[in-house]
N, CA, C, O and CB atoms as a CASP TS submission, in Angstrom:
PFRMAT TS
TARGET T0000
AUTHOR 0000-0000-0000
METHOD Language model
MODEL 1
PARENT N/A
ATOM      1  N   UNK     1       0.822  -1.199   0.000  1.00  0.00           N
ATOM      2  CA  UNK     1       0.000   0.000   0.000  1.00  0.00           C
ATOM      3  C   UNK     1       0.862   1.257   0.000  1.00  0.00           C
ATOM      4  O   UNK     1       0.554   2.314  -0.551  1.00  0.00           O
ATOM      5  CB  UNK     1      -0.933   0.001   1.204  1.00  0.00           C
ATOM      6  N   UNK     2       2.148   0.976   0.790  1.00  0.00           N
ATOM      7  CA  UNK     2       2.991   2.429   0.920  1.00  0.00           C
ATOM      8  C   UNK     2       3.373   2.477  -0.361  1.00  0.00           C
ATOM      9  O   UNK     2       3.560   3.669  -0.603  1.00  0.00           O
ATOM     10  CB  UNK     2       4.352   2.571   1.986  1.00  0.00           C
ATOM     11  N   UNK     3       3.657   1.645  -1.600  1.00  0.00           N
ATOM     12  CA  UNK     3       4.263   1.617  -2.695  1.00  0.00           C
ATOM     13  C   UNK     3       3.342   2.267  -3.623  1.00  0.00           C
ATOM     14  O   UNK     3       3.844   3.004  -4.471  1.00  0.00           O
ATOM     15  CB  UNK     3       4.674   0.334  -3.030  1.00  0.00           C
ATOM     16  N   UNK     4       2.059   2.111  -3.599  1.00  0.00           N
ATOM     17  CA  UNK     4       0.700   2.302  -4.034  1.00  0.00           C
ATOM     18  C   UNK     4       0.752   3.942  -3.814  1.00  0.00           C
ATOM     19  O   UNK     4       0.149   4.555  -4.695  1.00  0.00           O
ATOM     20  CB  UNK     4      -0.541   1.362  -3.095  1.00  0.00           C
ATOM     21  N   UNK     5       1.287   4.652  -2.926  1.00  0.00           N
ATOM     22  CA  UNK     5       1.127   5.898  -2.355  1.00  0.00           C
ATOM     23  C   UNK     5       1.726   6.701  -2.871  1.00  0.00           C
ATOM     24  O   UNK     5       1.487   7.816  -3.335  1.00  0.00           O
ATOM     25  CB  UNK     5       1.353   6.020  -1.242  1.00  0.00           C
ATOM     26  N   UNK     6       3.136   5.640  -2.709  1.00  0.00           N
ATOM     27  CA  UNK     6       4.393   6.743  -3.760  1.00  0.00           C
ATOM     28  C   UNK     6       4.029   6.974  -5.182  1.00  0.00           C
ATOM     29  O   UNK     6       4.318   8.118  -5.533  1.00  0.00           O
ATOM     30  CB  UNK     6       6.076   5.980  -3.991  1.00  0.00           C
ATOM     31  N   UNK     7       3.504   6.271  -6.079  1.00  0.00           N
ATOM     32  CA  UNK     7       3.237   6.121  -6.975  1.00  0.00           C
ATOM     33  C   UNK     7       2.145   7.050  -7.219  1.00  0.00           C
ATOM     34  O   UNK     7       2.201   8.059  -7.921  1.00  0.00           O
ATOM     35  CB  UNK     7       3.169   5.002  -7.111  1.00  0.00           C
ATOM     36  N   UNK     8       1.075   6.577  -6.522  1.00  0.00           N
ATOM     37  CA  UNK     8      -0.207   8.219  -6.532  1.00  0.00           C
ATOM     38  C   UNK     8       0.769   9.503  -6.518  1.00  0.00           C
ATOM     39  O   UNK     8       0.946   9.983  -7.638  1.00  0.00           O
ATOM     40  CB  UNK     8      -1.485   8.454  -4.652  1.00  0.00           C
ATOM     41  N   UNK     9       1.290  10.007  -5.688  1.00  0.00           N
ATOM     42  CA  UNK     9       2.056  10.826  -4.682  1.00  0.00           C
ATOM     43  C   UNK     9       2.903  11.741  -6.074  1.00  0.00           C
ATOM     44  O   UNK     9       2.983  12.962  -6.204  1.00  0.00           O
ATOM     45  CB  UNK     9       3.234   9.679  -3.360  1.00  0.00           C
ATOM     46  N   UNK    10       3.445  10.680  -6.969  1.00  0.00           N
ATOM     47  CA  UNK    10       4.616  11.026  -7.742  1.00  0.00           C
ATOM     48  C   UNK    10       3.722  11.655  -8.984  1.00  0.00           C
ATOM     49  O   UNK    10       4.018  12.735  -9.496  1.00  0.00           O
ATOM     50  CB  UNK    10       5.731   9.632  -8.118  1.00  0.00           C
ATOM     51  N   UNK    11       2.388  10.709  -9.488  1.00  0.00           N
ATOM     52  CA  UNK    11       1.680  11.021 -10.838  1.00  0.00           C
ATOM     53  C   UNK    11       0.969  12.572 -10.297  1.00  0.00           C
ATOM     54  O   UNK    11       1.075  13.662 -10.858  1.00  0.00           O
ATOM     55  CB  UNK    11       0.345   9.578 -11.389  1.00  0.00           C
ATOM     56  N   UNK    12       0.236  12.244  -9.039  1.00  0.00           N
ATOM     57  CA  UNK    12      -0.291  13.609  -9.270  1.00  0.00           C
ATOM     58  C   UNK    12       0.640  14.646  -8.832  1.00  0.00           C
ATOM     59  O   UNK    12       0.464  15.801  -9.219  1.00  0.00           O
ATOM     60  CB  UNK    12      -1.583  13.816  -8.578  1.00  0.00           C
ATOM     61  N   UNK    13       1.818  14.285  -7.903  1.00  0.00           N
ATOM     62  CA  UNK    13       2.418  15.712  -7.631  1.00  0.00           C
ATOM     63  C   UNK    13       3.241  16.152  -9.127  1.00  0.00           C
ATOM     64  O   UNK    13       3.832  17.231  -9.112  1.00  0.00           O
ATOM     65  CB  UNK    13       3.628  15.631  -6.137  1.00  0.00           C
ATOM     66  N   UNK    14       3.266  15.570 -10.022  1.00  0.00           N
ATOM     67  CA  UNK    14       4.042  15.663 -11.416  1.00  0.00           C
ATOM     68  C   UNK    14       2.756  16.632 -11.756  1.00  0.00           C
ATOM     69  O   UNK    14       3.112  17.780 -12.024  1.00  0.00           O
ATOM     70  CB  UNK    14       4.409  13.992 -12.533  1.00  0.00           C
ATOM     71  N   UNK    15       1.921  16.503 -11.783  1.00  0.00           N
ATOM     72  CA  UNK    15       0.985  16.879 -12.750  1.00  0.00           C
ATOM     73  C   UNK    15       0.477  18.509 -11.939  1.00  0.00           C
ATOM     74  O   UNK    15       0.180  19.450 -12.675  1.00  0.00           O
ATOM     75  CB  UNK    15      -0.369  15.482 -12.960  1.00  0.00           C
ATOM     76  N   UNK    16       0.447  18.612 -10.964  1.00  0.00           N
ATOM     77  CA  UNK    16       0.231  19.662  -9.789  1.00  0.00           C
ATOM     78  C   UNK    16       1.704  20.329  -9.734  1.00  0.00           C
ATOM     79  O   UNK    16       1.945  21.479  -9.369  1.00  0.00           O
ATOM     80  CB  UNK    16      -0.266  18.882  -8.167  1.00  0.00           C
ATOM     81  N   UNK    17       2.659  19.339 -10.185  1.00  0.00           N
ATOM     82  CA  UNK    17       3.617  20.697 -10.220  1.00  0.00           C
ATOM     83  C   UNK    17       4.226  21.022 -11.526  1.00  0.00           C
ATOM     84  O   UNK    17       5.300  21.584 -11.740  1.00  0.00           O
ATOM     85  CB  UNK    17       4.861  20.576  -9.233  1.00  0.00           C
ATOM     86  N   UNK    18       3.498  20.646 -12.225  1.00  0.00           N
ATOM     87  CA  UNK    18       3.633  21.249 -13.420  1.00  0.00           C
ATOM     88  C   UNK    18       2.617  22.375 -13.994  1.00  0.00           C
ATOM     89  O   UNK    18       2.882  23.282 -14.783  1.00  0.00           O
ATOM     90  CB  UNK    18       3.677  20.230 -14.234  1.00  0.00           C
ATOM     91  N   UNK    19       1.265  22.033 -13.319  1.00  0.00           N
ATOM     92  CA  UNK    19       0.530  23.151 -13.246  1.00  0.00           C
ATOM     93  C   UNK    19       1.399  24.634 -12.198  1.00  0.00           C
ATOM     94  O   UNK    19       1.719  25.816 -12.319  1.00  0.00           O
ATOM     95  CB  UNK    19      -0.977  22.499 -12.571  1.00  0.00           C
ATOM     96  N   UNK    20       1.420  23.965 -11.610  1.00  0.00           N
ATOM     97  CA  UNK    20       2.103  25.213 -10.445  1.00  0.00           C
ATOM     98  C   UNK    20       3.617  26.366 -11.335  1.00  0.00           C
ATOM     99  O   UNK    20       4.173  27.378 -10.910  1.00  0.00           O
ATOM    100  CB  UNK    20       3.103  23.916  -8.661  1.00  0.00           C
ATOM    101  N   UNK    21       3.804  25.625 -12.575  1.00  0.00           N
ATOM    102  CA  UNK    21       4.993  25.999 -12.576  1.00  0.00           C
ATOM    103  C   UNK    21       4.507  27.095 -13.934  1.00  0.00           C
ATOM    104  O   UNK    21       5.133  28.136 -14.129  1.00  0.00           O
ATOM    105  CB  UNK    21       6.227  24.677 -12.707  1.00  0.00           C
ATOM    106  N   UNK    22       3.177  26.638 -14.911  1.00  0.00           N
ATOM    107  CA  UNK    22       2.443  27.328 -15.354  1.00  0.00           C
ATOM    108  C   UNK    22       1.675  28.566 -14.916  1.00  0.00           C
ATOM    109  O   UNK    22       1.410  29.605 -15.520  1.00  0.00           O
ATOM    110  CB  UNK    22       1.947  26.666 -15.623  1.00  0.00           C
ATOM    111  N   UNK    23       1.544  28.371 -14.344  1.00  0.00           N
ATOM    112  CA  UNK    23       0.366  29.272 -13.368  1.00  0.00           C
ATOM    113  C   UNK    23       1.630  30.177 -13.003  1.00  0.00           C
ATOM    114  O   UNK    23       1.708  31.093 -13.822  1.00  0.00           O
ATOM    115  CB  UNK    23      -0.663  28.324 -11.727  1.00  0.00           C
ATOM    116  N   UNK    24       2.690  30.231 -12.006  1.00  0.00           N
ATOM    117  CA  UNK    24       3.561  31.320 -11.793  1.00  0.00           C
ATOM    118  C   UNK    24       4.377  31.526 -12.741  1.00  0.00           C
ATOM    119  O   UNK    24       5.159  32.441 -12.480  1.00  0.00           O
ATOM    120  CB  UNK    24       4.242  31.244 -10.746  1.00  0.00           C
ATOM    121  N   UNK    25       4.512  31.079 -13.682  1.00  0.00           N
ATOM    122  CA  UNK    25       5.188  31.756 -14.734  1.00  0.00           C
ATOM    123  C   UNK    25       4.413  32.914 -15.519  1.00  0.00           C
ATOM    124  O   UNK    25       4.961  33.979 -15.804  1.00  0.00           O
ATOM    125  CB  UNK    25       5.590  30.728 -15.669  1.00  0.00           C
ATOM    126  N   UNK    26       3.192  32.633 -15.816  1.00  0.00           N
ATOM    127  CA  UNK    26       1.851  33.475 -16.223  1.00  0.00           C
ATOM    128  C   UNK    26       1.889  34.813 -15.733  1.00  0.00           C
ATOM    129  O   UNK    26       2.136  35.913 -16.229  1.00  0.00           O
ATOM    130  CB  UNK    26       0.511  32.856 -15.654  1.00  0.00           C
ATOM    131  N   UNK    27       1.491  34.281 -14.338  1.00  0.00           N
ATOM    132  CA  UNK    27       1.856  35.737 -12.775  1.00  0.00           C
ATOM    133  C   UNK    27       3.058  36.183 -12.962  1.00  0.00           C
ATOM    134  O   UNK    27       3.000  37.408 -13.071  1.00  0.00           O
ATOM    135  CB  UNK    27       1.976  35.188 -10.859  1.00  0.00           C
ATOM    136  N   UNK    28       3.955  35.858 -13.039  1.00  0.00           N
ATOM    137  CA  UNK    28       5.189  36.591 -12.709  1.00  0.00           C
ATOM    138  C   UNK    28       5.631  37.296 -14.286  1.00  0.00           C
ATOM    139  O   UNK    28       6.330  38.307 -14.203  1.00  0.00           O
ATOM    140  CB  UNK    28       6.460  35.407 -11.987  1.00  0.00           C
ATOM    141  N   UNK    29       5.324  36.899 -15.461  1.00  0.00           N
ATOM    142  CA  UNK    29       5.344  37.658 -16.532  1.00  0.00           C
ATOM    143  C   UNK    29       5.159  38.783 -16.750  1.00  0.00           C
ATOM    144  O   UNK    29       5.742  39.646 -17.408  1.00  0.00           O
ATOM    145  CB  UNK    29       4.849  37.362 -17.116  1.00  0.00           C
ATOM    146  N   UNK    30       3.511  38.700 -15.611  1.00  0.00           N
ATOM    147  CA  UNK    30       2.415  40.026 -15.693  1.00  0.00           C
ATOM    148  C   UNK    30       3.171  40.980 -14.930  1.00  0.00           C
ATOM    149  O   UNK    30       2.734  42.130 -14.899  1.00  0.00           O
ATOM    150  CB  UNK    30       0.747  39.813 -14.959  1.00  0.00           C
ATOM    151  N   UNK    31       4.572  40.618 -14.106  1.00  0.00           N
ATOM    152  CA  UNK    31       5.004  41.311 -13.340  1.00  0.00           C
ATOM    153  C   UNK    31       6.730  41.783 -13.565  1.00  0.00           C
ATOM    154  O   UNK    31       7.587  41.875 -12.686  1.00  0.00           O
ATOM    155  CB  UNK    31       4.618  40.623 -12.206  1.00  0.00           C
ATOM    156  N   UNK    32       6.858  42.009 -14.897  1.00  0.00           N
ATOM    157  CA  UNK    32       7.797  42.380 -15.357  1.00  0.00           C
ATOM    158  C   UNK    32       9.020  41.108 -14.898  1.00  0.00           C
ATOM    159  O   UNK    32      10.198  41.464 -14.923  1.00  0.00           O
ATOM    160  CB  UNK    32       7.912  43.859 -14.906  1.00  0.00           C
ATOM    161  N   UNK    33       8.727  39.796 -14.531  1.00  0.00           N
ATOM    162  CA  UNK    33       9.843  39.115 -14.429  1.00  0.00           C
ATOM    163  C   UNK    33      10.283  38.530 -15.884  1.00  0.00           C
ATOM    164  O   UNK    33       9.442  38.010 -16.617  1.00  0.00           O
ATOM    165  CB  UNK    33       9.627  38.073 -13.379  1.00  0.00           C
ATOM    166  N   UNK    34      11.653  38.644 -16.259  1.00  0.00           N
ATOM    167  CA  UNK    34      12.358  38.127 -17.184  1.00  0.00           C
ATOM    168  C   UNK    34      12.987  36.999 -17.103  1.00  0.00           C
ATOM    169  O   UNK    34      13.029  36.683 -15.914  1.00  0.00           O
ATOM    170  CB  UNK    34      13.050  38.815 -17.479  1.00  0.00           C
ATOM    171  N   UNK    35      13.772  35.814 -18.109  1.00  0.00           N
ATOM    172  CA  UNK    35      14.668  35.319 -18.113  1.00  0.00           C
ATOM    173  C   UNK    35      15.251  34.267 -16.940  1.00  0.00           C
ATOM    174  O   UNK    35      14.479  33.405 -16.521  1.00  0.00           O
ATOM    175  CB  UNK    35      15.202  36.220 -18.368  1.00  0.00           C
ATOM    176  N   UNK    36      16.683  34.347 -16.391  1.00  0.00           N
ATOM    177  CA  UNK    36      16.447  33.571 -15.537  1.00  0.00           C
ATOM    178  C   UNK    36      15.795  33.737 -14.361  1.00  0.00           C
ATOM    179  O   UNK    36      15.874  32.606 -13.881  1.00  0.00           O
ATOM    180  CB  UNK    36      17.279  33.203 -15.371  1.00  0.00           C
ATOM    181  N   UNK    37      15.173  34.437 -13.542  1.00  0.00           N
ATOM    182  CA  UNK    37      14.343  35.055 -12.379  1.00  0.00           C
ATOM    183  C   UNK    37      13.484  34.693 -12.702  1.00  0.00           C
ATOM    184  O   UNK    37      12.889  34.211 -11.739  1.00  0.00           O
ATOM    185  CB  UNK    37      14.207  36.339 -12.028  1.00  0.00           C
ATOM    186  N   UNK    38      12.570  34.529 -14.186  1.00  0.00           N
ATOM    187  CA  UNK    38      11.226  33.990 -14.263  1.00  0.00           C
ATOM    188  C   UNK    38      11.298  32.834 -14.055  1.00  0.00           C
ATOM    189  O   UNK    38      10.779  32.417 -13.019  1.00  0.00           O
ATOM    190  CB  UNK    38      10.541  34.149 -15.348  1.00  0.00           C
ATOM    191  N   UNK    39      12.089  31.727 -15.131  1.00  0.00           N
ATOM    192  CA  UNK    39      12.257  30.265 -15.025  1.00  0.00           C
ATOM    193  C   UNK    39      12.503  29.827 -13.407  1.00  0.00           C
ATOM    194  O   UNK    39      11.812  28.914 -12.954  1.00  0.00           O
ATOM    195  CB  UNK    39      13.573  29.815 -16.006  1.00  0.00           C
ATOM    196  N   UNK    40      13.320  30.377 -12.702  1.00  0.00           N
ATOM    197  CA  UNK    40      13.853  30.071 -11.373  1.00  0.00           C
ATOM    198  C   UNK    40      12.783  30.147 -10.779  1.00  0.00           C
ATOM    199  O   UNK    40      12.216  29.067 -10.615  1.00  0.00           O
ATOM    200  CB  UNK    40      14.899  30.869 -10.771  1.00  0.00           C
ATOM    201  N   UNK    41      12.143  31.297 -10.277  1.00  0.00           N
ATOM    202  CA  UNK    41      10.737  31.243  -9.648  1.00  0.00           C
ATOM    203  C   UNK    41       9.821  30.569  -9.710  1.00  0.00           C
ATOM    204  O   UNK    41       9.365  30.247  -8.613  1.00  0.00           O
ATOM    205  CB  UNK    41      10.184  31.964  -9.781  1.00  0.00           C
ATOM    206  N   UNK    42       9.081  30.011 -10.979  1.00  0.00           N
ATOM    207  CA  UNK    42       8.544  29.120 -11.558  1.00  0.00           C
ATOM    208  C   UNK    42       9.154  27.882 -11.409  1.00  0.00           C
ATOM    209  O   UNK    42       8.442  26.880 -11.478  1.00  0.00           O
ATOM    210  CB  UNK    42       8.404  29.442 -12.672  1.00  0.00           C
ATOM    211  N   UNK    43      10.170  27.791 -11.245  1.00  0.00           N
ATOM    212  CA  UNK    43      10.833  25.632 -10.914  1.00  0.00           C
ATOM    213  C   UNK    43      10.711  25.981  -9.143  1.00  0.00           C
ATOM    214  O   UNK    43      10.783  25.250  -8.155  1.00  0.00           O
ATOM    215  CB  UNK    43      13.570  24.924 -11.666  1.00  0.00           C
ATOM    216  N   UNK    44      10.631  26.534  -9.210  1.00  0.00           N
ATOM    217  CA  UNK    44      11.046  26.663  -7.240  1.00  0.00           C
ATOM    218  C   UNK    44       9.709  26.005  -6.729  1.00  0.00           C
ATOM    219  O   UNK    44       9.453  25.047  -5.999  1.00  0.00           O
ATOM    220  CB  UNK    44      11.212  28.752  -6.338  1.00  0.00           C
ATOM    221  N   UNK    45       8.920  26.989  -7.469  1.00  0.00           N
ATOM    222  CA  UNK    45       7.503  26.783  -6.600  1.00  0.00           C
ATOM    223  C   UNK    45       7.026  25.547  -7.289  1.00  0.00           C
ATOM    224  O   UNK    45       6.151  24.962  -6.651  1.00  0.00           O
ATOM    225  CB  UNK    45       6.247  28.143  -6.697  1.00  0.00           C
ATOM    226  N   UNK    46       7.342  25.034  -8.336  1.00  0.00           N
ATOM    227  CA  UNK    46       7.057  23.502  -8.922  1.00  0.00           C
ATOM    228  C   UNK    46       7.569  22.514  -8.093  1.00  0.00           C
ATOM    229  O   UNK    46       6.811  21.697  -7.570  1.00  0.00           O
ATOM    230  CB  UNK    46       7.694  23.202 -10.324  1.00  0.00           C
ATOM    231  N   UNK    47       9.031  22.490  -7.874  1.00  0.00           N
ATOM    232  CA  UNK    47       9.687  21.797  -6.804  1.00  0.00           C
ATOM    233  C   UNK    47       8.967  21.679  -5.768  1.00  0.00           C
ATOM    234  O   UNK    47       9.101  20.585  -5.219  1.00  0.00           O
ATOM    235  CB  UNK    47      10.794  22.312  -6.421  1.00  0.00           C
ATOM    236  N   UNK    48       7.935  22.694  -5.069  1.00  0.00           N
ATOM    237  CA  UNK    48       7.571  22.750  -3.794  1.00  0.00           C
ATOM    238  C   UNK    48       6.388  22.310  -3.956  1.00  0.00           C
ATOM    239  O   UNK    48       5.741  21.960  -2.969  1.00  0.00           O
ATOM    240  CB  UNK    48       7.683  23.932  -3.115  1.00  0.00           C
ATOM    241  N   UNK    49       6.122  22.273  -4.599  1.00  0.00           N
ATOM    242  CA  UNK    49       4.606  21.266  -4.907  1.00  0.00           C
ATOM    243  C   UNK    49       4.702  20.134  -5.051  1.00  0.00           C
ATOM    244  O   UNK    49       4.068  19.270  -4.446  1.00  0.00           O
ATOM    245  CB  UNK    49       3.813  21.450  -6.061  1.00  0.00           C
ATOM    246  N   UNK    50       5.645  19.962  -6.011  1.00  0.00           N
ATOM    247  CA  UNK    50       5.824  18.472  -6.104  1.00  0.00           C
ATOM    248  C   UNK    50       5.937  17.798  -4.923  1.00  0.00           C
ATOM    249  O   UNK    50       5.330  16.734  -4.802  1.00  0.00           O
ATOM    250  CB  UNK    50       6.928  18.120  -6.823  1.00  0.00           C
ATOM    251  N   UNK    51       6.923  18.430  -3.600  1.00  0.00           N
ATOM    252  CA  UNK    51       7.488  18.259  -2.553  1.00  0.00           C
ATOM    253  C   UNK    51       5.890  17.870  -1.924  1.00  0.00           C
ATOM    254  O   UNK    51       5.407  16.746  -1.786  1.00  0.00           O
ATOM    255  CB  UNK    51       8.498  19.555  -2.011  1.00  0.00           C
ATOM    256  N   UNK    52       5.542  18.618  -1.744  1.00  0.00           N
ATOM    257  CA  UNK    52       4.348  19.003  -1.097  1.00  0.00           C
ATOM    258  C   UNK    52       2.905  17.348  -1.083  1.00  0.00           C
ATOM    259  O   UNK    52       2.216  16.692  -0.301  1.00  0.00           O
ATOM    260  CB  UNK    52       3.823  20.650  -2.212  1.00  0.00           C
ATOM    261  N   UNK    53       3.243  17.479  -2.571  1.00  0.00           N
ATOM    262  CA  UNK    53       2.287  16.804  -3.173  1.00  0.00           C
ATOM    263  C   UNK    53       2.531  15.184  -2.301  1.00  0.00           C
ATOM    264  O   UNK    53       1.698  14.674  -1.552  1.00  0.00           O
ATOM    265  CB  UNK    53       2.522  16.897  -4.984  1.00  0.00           C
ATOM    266  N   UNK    54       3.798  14.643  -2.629  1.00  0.00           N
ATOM    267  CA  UNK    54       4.792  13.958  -2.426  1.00  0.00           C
ATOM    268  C   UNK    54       4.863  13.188  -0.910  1.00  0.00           C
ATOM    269  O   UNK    54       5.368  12.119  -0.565  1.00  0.00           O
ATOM    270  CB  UNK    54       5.831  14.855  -2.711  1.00  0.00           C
ATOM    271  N   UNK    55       3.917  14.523   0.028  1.00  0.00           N
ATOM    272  CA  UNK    55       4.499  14.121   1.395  1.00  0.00           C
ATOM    273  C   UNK    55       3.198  13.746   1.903  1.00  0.00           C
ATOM    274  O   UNK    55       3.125  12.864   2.759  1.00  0.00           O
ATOM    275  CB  UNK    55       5.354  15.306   2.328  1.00  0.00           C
ATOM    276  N   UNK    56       1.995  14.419   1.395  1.00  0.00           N
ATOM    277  CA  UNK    56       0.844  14.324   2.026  1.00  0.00           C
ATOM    278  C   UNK    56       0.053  13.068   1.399  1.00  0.00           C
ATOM    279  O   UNK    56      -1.112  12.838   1.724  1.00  0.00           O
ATOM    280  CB  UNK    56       0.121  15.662   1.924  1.00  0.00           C
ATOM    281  N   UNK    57       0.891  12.122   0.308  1.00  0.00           N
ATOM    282  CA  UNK    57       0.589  10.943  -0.296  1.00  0.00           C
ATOM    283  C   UNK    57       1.164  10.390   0.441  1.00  0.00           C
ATOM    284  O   UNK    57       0.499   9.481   0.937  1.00  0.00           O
ATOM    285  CB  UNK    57       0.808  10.644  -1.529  1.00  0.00           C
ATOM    286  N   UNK    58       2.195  10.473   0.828  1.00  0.00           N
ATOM    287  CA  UNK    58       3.050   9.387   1.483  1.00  0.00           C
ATOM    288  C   UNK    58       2.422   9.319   3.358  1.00  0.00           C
ATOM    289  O   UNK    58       2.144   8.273   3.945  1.00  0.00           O
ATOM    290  CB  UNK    58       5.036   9.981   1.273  1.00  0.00           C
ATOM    291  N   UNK    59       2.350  10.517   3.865  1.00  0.00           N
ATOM    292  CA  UNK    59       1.381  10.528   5.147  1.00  0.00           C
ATOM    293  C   UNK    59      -0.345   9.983   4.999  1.00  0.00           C
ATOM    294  O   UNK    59      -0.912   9.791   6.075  1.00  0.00           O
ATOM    295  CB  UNK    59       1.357  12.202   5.636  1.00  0.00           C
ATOM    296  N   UNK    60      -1.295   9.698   3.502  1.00  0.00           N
ATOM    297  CA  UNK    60      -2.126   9.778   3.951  1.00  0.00           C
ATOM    298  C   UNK    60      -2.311   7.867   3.714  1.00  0.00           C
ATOM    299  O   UNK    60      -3.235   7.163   4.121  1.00  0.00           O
ATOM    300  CB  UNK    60      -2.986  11.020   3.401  1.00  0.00           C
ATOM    301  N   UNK    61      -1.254   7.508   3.039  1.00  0.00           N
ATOM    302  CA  UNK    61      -0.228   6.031   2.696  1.00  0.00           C
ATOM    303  C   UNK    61      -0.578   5.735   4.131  1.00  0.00           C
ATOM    304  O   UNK    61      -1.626   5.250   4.559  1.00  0.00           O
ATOM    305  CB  UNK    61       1.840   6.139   2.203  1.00  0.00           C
ATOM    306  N   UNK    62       0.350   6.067   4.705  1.00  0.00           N
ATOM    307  CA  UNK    62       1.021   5.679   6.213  1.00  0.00           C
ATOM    308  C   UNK    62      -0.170   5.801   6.973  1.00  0.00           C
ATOM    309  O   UNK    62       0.027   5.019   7.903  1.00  0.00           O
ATOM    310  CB  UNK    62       2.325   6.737   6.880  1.00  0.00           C
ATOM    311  N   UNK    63      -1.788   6.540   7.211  1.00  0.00           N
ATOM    312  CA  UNK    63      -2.394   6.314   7.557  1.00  0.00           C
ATOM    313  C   UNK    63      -3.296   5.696   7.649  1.00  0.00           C
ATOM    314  O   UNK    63      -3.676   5.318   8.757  1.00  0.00           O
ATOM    315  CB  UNK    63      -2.362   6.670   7.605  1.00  0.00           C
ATOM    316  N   UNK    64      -4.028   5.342   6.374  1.00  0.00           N
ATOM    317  CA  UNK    64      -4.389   4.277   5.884  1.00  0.00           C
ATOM    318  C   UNK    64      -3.996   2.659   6.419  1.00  0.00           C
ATOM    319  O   UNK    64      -4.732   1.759   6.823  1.00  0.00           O
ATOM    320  CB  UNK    64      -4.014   4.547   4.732  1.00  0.00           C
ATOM    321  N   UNK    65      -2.502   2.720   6.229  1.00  0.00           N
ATOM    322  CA  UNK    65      -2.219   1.256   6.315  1.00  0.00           C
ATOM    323  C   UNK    65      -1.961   1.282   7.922  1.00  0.00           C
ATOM    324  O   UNK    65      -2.079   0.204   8.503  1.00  0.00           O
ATOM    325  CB  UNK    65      -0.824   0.663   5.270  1.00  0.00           C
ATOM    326  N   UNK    66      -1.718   2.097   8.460  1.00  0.00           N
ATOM    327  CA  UNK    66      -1.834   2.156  10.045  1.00  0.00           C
ATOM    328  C   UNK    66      -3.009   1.778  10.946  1.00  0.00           C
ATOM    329  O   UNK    66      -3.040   1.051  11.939  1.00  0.00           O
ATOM    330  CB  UNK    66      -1.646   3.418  10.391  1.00  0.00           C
ATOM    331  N   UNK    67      -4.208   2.645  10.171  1.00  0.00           N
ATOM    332  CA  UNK    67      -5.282   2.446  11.300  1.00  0.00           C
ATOM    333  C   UNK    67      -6.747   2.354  10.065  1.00  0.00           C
ATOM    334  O   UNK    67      -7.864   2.498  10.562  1.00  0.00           O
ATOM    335  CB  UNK    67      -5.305   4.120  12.723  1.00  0.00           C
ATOM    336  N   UNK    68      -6.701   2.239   9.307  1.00  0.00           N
ATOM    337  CA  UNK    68      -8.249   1.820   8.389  1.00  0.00           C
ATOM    338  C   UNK    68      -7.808   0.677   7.755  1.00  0.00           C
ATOM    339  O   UNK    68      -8.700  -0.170   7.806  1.00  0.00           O
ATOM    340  CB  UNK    68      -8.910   3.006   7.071  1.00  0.00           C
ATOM    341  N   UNK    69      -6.839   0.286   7.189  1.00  0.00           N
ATOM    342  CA  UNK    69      -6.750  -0.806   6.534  1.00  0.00           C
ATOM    343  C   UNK    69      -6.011  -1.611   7.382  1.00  0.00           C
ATOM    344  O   UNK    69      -5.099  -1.252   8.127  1.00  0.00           O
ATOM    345  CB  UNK    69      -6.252  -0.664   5.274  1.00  0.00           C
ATOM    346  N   UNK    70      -6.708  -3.336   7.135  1.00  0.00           N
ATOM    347  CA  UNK    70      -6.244  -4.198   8.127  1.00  0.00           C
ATOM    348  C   UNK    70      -5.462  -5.378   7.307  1.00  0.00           C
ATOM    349  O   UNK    70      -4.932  -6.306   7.917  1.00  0.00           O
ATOM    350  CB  UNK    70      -7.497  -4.723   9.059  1.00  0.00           C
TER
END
């Protein structure tokens, strides 16, 4: 099941942080960011989603197989 998690965890945080990395690149355009400062900003906050995405699959993994599933 924890393997099952990572795997959720990885498809949608890929997909959520690739939106994320769309979405602030958009915003930060509108805001006179250029070049490398745009790209950088935009992978940062992708990274952190992904991160994000990543951890609360893997905690809701670990709960599951802890105390609902027997």
């Amino acid at each position: 099941m924890l393997i099952f998690s990572i795997v959720i965890g990885i498809v949608f945080g890929f997909i959520a942080a690739l939106m994320a990395f769309v979405i602030t690149w958009h915003e930060y355009e509108k805001h006179k960011f250029t070049g490398k400062r745009l790209f950088k900003e935009a992978f940062q906050t992708a990274i952190f989603t992904f991160g994000i995405f990543l951890l609360l699959s893997l905690l809701i993994g670990f709960l599951l197989t802890r105390f609902v599933i027997k």
